[in-house]
Structures are given as C-alpha cells and as structure tokens.
C-alpha positions in Angstrom: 17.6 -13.5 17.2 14.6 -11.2 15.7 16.2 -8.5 16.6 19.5 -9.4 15.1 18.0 -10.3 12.2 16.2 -6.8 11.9 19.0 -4.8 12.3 20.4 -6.7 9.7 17.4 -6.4 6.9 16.5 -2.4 7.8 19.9 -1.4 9.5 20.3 0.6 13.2 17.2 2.7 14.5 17.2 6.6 13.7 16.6 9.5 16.1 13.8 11.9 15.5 16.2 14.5 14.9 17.5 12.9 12.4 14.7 13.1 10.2 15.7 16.6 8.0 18.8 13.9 7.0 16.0 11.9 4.9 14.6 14.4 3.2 15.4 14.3 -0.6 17.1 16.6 -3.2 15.8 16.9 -6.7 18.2 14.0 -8.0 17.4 11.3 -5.6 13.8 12.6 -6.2 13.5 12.6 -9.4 14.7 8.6 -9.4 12.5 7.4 -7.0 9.2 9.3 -7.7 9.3 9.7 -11.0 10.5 5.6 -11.7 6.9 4.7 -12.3 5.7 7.4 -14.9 9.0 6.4 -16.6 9.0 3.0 -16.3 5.6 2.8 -18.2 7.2 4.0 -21.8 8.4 0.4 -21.9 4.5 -0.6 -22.1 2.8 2.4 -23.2 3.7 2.4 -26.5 3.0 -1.1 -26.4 -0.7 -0.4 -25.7 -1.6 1.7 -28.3 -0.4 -1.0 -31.0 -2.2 -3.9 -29.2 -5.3 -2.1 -30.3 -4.4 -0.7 -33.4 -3.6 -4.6 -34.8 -7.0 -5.6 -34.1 -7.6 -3.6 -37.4 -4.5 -4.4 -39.0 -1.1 -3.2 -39.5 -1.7 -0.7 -41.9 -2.8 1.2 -38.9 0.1 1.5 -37.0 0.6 5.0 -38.6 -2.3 6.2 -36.0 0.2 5.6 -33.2 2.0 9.0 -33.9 -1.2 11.4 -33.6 -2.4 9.2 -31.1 1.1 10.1 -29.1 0.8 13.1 -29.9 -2.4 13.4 -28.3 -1.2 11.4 -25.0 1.7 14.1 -25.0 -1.1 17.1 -25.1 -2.5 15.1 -22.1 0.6 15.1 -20.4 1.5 18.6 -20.9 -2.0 19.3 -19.3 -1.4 17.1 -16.3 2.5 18.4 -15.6 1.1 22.4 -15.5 -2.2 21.0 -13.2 0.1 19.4 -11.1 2.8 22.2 -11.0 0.1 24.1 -9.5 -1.6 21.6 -7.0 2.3 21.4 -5.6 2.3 25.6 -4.5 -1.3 25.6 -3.8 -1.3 22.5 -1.3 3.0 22.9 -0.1 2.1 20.1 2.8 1.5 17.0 0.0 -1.6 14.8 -0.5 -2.4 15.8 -4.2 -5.6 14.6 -5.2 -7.2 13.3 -1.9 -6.5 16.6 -0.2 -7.6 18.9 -3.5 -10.9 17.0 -4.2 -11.8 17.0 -0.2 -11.1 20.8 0.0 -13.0 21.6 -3.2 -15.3 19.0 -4.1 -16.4 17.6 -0.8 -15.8 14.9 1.7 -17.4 12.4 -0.2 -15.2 12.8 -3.5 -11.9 13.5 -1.5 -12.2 9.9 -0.4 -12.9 8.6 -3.6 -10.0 9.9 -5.0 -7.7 8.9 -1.7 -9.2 4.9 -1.9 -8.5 4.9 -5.8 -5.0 6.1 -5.4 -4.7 4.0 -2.7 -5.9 0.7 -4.9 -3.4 2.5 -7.4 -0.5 2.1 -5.6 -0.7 -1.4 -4.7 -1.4 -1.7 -8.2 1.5 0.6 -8.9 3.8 -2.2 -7.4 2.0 -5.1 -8.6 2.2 -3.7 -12.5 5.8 -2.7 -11.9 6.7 -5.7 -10.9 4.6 -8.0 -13.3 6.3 -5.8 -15.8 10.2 -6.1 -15.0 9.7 -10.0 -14.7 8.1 -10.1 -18.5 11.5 -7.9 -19.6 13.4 -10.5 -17.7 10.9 -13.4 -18.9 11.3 -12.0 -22.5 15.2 -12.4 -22.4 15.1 -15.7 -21.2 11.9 -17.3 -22.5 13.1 -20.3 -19.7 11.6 -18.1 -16.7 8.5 -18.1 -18.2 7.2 -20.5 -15.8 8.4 -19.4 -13.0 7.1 -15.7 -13.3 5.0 -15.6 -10.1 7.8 -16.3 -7.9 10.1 -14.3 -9.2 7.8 -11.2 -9.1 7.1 -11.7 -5.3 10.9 -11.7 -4.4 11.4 -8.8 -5.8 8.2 -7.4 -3.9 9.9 -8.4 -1.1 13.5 -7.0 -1.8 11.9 -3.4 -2.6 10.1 -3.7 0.7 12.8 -4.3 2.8 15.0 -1.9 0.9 12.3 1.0 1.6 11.8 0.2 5.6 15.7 1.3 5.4 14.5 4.8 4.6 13.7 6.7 2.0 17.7 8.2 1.3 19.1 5.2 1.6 16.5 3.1 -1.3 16.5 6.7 -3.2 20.6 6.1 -3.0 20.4 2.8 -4.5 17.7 2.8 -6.3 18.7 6.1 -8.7 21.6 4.5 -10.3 19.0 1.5 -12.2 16.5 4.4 -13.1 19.2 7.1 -14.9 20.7 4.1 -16.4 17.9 3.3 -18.2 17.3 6.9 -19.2 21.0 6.7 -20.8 19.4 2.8 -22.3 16.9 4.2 -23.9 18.4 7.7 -25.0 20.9 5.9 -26.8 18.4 3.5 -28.4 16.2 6.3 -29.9 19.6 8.0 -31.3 20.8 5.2 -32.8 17.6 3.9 -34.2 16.7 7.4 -35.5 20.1 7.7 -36.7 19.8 4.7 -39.0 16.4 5.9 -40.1 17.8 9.1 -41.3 20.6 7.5 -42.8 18.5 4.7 -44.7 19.2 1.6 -42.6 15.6 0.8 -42.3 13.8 -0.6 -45.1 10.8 1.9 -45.7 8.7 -1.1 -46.5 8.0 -1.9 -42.6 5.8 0.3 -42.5 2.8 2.2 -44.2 3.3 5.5 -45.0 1.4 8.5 -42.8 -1.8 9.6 -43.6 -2.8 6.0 -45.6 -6.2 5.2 -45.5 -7.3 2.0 -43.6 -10.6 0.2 -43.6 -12.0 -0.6 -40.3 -11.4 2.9 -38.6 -12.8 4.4 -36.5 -13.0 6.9 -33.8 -14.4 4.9 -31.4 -11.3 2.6 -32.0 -9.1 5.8 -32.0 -10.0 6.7 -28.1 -9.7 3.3 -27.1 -6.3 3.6 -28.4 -5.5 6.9 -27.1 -7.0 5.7 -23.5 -4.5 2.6 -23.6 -1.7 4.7 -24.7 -2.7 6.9 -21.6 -1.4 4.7 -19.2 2.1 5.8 -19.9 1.0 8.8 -17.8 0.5 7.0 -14.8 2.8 8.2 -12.1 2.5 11.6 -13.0 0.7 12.7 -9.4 3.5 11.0 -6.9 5.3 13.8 -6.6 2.0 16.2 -5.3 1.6 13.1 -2.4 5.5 13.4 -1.9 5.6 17.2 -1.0 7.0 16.4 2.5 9.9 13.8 1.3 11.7 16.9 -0.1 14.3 19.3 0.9 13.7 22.9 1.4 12.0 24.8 0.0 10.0 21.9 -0.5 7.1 23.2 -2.8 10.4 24.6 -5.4 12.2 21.4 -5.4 9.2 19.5 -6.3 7.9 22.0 -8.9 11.5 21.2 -10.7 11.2 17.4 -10.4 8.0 17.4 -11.7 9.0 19.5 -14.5 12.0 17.2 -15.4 10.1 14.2 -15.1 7.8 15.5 -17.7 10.2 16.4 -20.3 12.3 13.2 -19.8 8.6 11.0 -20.5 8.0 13.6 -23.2 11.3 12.2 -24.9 11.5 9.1 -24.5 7.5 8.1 -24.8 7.7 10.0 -28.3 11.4 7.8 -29.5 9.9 4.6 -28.6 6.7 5.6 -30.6 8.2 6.4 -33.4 11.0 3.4 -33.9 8.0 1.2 -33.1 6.3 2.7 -36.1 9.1 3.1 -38.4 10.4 -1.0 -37.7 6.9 -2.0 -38.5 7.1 -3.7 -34.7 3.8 -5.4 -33.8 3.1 -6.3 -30.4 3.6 -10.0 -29.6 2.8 -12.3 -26.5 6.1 -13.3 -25.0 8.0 -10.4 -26.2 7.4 -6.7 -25.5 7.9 -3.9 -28.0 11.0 -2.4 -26.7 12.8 -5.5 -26.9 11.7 -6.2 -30.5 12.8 -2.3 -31.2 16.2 -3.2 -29.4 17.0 -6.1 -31.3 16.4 -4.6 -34.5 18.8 -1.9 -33.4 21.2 -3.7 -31.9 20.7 -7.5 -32.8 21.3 -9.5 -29.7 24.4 -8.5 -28.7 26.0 -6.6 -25.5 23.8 -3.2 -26.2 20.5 -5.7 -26.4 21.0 -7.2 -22.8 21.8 -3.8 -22.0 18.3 -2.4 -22.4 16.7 -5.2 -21.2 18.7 -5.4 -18.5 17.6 -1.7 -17.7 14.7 -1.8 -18.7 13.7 -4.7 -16.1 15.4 -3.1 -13.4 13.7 0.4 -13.7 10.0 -1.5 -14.6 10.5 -3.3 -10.8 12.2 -0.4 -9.2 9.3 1.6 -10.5 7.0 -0.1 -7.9 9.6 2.6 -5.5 7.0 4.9 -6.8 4.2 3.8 -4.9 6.5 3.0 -2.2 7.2 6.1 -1.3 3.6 8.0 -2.4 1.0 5.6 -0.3 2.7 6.0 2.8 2.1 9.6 2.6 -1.0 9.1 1.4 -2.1 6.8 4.5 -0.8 9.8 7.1 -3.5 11.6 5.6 -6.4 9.7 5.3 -5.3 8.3 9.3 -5.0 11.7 10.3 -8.7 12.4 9.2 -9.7 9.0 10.7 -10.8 6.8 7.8 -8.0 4.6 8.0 -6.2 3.0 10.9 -3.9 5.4 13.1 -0.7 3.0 12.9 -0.1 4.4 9.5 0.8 7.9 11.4 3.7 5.5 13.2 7.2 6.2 12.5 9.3 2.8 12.2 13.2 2.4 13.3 14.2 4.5 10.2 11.7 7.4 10.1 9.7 5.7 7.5 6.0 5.0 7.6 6.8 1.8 8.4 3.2 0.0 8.6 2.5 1.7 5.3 5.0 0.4 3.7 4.3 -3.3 4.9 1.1 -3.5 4.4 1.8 -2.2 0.7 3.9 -4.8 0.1 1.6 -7.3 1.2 -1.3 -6.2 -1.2 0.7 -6.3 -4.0 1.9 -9.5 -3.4 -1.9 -10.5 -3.2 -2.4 -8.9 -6.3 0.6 -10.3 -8.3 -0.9 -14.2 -7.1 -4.4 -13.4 -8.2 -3.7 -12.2 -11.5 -0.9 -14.7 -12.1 1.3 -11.6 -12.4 -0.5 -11.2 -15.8 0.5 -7.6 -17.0 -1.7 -6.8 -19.3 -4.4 -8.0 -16.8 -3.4 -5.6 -14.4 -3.0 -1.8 -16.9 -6.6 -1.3 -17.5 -7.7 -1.3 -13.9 -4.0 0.4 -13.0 -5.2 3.2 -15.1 -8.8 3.8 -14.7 -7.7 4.4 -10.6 -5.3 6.9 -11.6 -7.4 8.7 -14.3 -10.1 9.0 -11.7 -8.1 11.2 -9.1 -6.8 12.8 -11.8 -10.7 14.3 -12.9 -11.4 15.3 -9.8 -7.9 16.7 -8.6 -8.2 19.1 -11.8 -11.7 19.6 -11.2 -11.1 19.8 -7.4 -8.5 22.9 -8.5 -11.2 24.3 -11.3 -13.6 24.9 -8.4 -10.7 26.6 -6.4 -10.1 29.0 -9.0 -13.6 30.0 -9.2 -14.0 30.6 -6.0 -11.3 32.1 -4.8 -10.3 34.2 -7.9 -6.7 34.6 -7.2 -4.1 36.9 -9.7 -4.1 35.0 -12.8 -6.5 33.1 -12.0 -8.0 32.5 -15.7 -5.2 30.8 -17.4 -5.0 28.3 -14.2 -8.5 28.0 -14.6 -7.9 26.9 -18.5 -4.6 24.7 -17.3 -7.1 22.8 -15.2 -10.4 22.7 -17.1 -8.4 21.4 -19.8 -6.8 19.2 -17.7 -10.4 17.6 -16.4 -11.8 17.6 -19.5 -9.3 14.9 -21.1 -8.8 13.0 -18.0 -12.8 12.4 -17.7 -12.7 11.5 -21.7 -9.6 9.2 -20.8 -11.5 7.7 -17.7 -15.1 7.2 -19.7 -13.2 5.4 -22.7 -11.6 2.8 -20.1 -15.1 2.1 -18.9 -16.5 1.9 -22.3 -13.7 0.1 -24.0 -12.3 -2.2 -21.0 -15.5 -2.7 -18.8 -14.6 -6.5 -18.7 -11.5 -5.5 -16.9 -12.2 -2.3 -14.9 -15.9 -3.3 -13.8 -13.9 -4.3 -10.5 -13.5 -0.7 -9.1 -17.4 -0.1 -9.7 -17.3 -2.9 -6.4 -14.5 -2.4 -4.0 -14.5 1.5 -4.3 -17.7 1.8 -2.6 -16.9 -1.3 -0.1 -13.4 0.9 0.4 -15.5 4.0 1.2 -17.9 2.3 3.3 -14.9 1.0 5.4 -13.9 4.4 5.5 -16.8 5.3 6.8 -17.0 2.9 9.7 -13.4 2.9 11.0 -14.5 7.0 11.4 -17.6 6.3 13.0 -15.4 3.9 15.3 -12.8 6.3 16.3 -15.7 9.5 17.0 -17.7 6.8 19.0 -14.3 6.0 20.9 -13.3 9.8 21.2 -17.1 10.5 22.8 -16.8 7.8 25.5 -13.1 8.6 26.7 -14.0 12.0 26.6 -13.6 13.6 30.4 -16.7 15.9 29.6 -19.1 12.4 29.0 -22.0 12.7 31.6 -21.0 8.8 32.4 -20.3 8.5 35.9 -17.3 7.0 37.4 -17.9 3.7 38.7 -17.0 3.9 43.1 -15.1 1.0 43.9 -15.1 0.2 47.9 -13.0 -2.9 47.0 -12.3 -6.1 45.3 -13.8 -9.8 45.4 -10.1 -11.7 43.9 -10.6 -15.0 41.9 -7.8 -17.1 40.9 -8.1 -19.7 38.6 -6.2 -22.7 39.8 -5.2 -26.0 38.0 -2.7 -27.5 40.4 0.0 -26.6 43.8 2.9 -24.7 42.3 5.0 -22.2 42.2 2.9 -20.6 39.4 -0.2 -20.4 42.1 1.4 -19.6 45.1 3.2 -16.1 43.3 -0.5 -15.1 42.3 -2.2 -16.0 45.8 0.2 -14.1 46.9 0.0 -10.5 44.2 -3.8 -11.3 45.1 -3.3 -10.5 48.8 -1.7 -7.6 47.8 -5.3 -6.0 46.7 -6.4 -4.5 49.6 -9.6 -4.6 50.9 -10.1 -7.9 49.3 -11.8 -11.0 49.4 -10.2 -13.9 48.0 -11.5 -16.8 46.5 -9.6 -20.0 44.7 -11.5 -21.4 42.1 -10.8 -25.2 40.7 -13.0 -26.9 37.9 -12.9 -30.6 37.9 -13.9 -33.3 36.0 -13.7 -36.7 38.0 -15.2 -36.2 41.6 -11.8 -38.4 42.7 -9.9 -35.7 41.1 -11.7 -32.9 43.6 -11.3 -35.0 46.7 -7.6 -34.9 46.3 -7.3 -31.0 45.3 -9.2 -30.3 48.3 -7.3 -32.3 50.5 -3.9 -31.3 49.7 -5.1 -27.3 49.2 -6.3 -27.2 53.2 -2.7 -28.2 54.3 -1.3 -25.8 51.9 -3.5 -22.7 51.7 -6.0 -23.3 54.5 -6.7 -19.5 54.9 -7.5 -18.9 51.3 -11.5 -20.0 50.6 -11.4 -22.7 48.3 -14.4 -23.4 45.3 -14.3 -26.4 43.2 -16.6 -26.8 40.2 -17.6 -29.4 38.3 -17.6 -29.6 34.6 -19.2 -32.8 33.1 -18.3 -31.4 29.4 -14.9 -30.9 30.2 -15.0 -27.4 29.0 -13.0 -24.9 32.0 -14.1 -21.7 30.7 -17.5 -21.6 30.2 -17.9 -23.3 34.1 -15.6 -20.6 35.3 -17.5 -18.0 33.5 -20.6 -18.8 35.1 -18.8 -18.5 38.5 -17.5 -15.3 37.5 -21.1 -14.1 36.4 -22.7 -15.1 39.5 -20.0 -13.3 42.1 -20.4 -10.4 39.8 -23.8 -9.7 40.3 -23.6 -10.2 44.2 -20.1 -7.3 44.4 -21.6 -5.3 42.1 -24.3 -4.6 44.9 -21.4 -3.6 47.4 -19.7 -1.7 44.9 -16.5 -4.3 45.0 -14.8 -5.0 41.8 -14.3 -8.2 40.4 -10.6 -9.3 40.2 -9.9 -12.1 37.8 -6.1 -13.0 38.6 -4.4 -15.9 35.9 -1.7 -17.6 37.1 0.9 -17.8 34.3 4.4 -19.3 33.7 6.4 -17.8 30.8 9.1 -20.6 29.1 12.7 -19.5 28.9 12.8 -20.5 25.1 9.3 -19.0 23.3 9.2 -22.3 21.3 9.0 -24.1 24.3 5.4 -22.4 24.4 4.0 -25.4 21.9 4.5 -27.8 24.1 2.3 -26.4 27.2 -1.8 -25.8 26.8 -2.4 -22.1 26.7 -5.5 -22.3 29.0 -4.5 -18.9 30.6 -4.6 -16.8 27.6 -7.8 -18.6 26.3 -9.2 -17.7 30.0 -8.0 -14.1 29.3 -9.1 -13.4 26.0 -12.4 -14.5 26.8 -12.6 -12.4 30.2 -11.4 -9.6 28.5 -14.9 -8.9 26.5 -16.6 -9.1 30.5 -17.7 -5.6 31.2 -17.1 -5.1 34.7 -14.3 -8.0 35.5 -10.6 -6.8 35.7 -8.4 -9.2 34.0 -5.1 -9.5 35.6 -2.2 -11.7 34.4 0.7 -12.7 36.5 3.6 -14.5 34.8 5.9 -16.8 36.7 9.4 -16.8 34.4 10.9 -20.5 34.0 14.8 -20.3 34.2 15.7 -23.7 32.6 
C-alpha cells in the first residue's frame, strides 16, 4: 500500500542518467529561485511604513529615499553575487565563499544562518500567502495555522517530484503575478498622472516632520531591506542549471534583479501617493489594489496572485537548502543522508526535513508574519557580510585583472549589509536576540557530528594499530520462551555455526513453570544443553544479560565468540505486530550496545 501510495504523491523512480533532464533553463529558473526575493515586494514595502507611522503619517514621504536606498543595496548585492556565481561555478554562495576566505569558523556561520534562513524562508512565505488569503476573506482568520501547514505540505510533496516537474508548475503562479502587479503599477501610475488621485492623501516630498530621526531612518531602511531576501539562492543553486551553468545563472540573477527593481519601486510609490497606511488584518498591496481597482475581478486577481507567489515563494528555499546541506555533509558537519539521492534525483532528506522545520516554525509563532521578518532577515544579512567580505579578501589576495572595481562592488557590498545587519540588532533585538543562542548551539552541533565522523573514520581505518580480534569459534545462546516452530528454525541456523557450543537459555518466573519447560525440552531437544533462570522481578533481559556477561568472560579466554541468536516470527499483516509482545527486539536492541556479543536475528514468516 506504501508504495502505491508513494508512487502516487512523488510519481515513478528516475535513473541516474536521467539526471541532465532536471537541470533548469533560465525560465523555469528564474520562477522557482527567484519566487522568494519577489514574493517579498508584497511585504517590503509594507515594512518601511510600519515604522514610519510610529511618527506619523506625514512621514510616509521618507519611504521613497528610503527605497531608493534599499535599491542601491540591491544593485550592490546583484553585481556581488554576479561575481561569487563565475568565481565559485560549483554553487554554495556564502558558506563556500566565507570558508575559503574567511575561515572555517565563519564559513559555518554563514552555512547554519542560511540554513535557519531557509526554514524561515518557507515558514515566512507561507505565513505570508495565508494573510493575502486571510485578508480576502477576513472568515479564515482563525483558521490560519492550518491552512499554512497544508500548504507546507503540498510544496513538499510537489518538490520530492523533482525540481522540473515543481519548476513546471510552479512558474505559471510566479509570472502571473509579475503580469498582477505590472498591471497594477501602470494603472495606478496612470491615474496619478492623469489626476485620479486626490493629492491630499499624501504629504508632499521633502515636508518637514517632527520626530525624525536618523536613527528612525535606518530602522526603516533595515525593515524595508527585507525585500532583498532571496537575493543569494541562485549562487547555492549553481548546479540545478543547464549548461553553461555559471552563464545561465549570471542571467537569472540579473533578471531577477531588474524585475524586484520594478516592481519594489511601483508598489513604493502607489503606497505613497494613496496615502496607504499599514493596517493589522490587511496588507498594503491589497489596500493599493482596492483603491485601484475597487473590489472587483482585477482585485481578487492580485490577491489571488499575490497569495499564490508569497507560498510558492517558500520553492525558494526548497530548492537552495538542499544544496546547501550536500555541502555542509560533504565536509562532515551535518549528517551524510543529505548527500542521498531520492526516487526523483532530488535531495530528498533535505527536502523533508525542510518541510518539517518549517512546519515547526509556523506552530510556534502562530504563523505570525510579522513575528517571523526580523529574525528572517538578520539570517540572511549575516551571510551576506561575510560572503562580500569573504570575496573582498579574495580580491586582495589574489589580485586578479580588474580586480579593483570587484574589490569596490564587494566592499561596498559588505559595508551596507553589516549597517543593515547592526540596525536589525539595534532596532529589533526583542525579536532577533534568538540567533545570538541557536547559532552557536548550531555550530557546536556542527562541531560534534565532525568530531563523530573523524573519530569513526580513525577506527575503521585499515591502517589503525587495533588488532583483529582471532576467533577459534563460537559459544551459541538462544533465548527461548516456549516449543515452536519459531525455536526449532533457530536451534537449527545455530547448529549451522561451526565449531560451536550451544546453549538454550529460558528465564522463568514460577518454579512450576521450569519444571514443566524442562520436562517437555529433554523429549524434544535432549542433545541441546538446556539453562533455566530464574527471575523473581519478572524482568527477562536484565536476567539474560547477566547470563550473557558471565559466558562472555569464560569464551573470551578461549578466544570463542559469543553468539546471541533471537528467535523471531514476522506477522503476515505488519499491523498484526500490536498484538504480539516485542521481547525479541527489546532483547536485541539492548544486546546490540554489548561489545563483544554478536547479535543475530532469525525471523520465522507467519503465512496466515
């Protein structure tokens, strides 16, 4: 049935050689890796104004140099990037670019923020589309949570079918609401132009407001920031490309920019010119919409779109933090399963374990979005610092042609990234002070599951000066609970190990019980050596633990091995396991942690 049901969800397994087949072109691409950076004009905006009305309305003017400077930004980040994508052709952005420059040390700081950032990615996304949906139809409001985790789930499954067939899918939502939004900004400038929008909405530019300040300002200009997250996916996403890989990307990443450009810089400006202030239960763009529109087919439109490409933008990290994972589990600081293909030549484990998180995320914040950006944000503005100070150092050092304007591109780069970063700690400690805790209990994990796999590596190492252990043969115990079937097949695979001795063991706990066992097992098995322990606390393994203990000691001095062999029988139906005690694999789970007992399990299969 699971398999069925498998097929069904993720669709037939691929062949390795099929992989080149789920490689993207710059289309597909630019949908599903550049869905998040886009997504986040629908709350961008929005940021900047929730700050800028703690003064008063009268300030909204600020928002447009304030955009301008968050475009600056941009155009900084889209050239830094350009160049981390032909200096690093193999992917990992950041994480590989701060290792290779900065140290071991910062590289993982800037792989476990972008990986926090990812699940965060989703989580936002998600929170996000549900308030667009929520906003529409103020009845949902309730029900947010559980709305937002379906769709976690949906995007999951629809990304363990590969990344062609979700980029198939999911481009048609994300240039949809391009073509939303394009049309909104035309029409709403249009009627601007033409008079339709009463100049009274809003102050004029350049009017003086008391309760300014600069301090203010940044914390406006960090919030409005957050529109840029996203920006690094396609660095990570190198390898999901077609050839020439490094090219294709280059162009994506280019587009990208200029479509956030556009769009970021329309909805900043309607929202200033409509005199929109942020509210509660309805976000910017919807207010914008509905004074463009009214609510009417084009309304529902946007909204529609908008939701779709704010949930589809979790895709983003969908398809970075898989990539992301290879890396870090090829250096050993994460586990190796994330290196595993699945059935579809997707990361697989990557991609589950992604989901998972996010869903975690979404049910402790109460899928609270504006909860959720500052702490997004801060983890992306972190790799971003030391990715453009990771590719500073680079220049410096290796002095290529051209070198000094790269070097500028960069530094310049760095230097607003770092301001960004310090004004989200300044300005939004209450809600970033998290990653001042986990990022250091992330790096310590790190740090351990390395230590684990070089102290494995060491001991399975042919070249260890351990000795191989001489076995001359083996002292066989079977565990016994009864005369069956299930026994007599693993008496009998225990006579197979030859030289052997062979010993029955039974633990009792009524002495009329033992009298019996030991009556009928010399008519059945009278050449098999028969032990029968007593156990007054009615606990089996810790009596047969003992036993074991006490025969290891003795074969240990005749170089024999100790045989544990666990009689088994497997139901035809696996629900039918409930109703059986599952003594044997309690017995084997403990004897498994015994350092020199062999643990052997021999199933019996039940055909009814």
């Amino acid at each position: 049935m699971f398999p069925s049901l498998k097929r069904m969800l993720i669709g037939r397994p691929l062949k390795s050689k099929e992989l080149g087949e789920q490689k993207l072109n710059k289309t597909k691409a630019l949908a599903i890796l550049s869905s998040d950076a886009l997504s986040s004009v629908a709350y961008g905006p929005e940021q900047i104004l929730i700050v800028l009305v703690t003064v008063s309305a009268a300030a909204f003017w600020y928002s447009i140099p304030i955009a301008m400077g968050v475009l600056i930004l941009l155009l900084a980040l889209i050239a830094s990037y350009r160049q981390i994508i032909f200096a690093y052709p193999h992917g990992g952005g950041a994480y590989v670019v701060s290792k290779e420059n900065l140290g071991l040390y910062t590289g993982l700081v800037a792989g476990g923020s972008l990986l926090v950032d990812y699940i965060l990615t989703v989580a936002v996304s998600v929170s996000a589309g549900t308030d667009a949906i929520t906003s529409a139809f103020p009845s949902l409001h309730a029900h947010t949570v559980p709305i937002a985790i379906v769709f976690v789930i949906a995007i999951t499954l629809l990304n363990l079918r590969g990344v062609t067939e979700s980029a198939s899918i999911l481009a048609y939502p994300v240039y949809l609401f391009v073509l939303a939004l394009f049309i909104l900004i035309v029409k709403g400038m249009y009627d601007i132009a033409t008079g339709h929008v009463p100049a009274e909405l809003h102050t004029s530019l350049g009017s003086p407001v008391a309760g300014i300040s600069l301090f203010l300002l940044l914390k406006a200009f960090a919030s409005g920031s957050s529109a840029l997250t996203g920006v690094e996916a396609i660095s990570n996403a190198i390898p999901n490309f077609k050839k020439p890989a490094p090219s294709n990307a280059a162009k994506t990443l280019i587009a990208m920019g200029s479509l956030l450009a556009v769009l970021f810089t329309g909805i900043v400006l309607l929202a200033f010119y409509y005199g929109i202030a942020p509210k509660a239960d309805v976000t910017v763009v919807s207010q914008i919409a509905e004074q463009t529109f009214g609510r009417h087919f084009m309304y529902y439109f946007i909204q529609g779109t908008t939701a779709l490409i704010l949930i589809l933008a979790a895709n983003t990290g969908y398809s970075a933090f898989p990539l992301l994972a290879v890396n870090l589990a090829k250096d050993k600081f994460i586990p190796r399963m994330f290196t595993v293909r699945g059935d579809r030549l997707g990361y697989s484990n990557g991609i589950i374990m992604l989901g998972f998180f996010s869903i975690v995320l979404i049910m402790a914040f109460n899928g609270q979005t504006e909860h959720l950006i500052p702490l997004y944000a801060v983890g992306v503005f972190i790799p971003f610092t030391l990715s453009q100070t990771g590719m500073v150092v680079k220049w410096i050092r290796e002095k290529p042609k051209g070198w000094a304007t790269k070097f500028i591109i960069n530094m310049t780069g760095a230097v607003i990234s770092l301001i960004v970063s310090m004004m989200f700690f300044l300005t939004k400690f209450a809600q970033v002070w998290p990653i001042l805790v986990f990022m250091p209990l992330i790096i310590f994990l790190f740090y351990r599951i390395r230590r684990h796999y070089e102290a494995v590596g060491d001991q399975l190492r042919l070249s260890t000066s351990e000795p191989a252990i001489k076995i001359e043969g083996n002292v066989v115990i079977v565990p016994v609970a009864g005369i069956t079937h299930v026994v007599e097949n693993s008496l009998n695979y225990a006579k197979s190990l030859t030289p052997y001795q062979l010993i029955a063991v039974y633990v009792f706990f009524e002495k009329e019980e033992e009298a019996a066992f030991v009556e009928k097992w010399s008519k059945w098995q009278p050449e098999v050596r028969l032990v029968t322990l007593h156990s007054p606390y009615r606990s089996i393994i810790q009596v047969l633990s003992k036993f074991i203990d006490t025969v290891e000691r003795k074969a240990s001095q005749s170089n024999y091995q100790v045989t544990v062999v666990i009689p088994q029988f497997i139901p035809k139906k696996g629900w039918h396991n409930i109703l059986h005690n599952q003594f044997s694999l309690l017995i084997r789970e403990y004897l498994l942690h015994r350092k020199n007992v062999v643990v052997s399990t021999v199933p019996y299969r039940l055909k009814k």
